[in-house]
N, C-alpha and C positions, 0 to 999 in steps of 0.2 A: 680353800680357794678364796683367793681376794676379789672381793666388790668387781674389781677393774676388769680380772680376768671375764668373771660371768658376766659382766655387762659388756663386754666385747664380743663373748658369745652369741648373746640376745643382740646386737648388733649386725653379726654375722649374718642370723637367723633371717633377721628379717630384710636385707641386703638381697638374703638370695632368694627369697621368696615375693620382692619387689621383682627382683632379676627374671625370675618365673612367669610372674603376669605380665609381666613387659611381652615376655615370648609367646605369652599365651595371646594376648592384644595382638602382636603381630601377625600369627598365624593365621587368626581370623579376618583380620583386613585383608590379608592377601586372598584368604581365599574368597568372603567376598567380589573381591574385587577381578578377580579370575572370572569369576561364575559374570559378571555382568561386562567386561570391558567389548567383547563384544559389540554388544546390544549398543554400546555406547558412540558407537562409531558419529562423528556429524555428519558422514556423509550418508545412514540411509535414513529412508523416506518413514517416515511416524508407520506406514502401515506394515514396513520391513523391520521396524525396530518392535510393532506388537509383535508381531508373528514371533521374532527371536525371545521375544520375554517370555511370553507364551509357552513356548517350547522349553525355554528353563524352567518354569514353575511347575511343568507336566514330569518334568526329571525327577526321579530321585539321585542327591548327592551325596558324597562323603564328605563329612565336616575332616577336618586336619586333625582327627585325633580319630579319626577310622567311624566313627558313628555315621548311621544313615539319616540324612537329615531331608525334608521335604522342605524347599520353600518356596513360600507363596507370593503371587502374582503381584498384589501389591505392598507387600516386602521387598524383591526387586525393582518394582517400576520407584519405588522410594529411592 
């Protein structure tokens, strides 16, 4: 096999394994971003907006790859 071929393969490879973490990145923002939008509202009051954090951080969730994930209070309010 020629140089060009296998180096297009390793190309490939890593094309699609950028291609992967890109999807991987994504899913986690979203799902971030799910668990807090919420919370995020301007319209409620700081004591409306602990209480909502609050109550996410006492949850447990499932990360987008099925795992149970706990997160904490000031990981959210971040």
């Amino acid at each position: 096999m020629s140089a060009t071929v296998l180096g297009g393969r390793r190309m490939a490879l890593v094309d699609e394994e950028e291609r992967r973490r890109a999807e991987r990145v994504h899913q986690v923002a979203l799902f971030r971003y799910q668990l807090i939008r919420e919370a995020a509202d301007a319209a409620l009051s700081p004591r409306q907006r602990g209480a909502m954090v609050r109550a996410i951080a006492a949850r447990l969730h499932t990360d987008p790859f099925g795992k149970p994930v706990k997160i904490t209070r000031g990981t959210v309010d971040r």
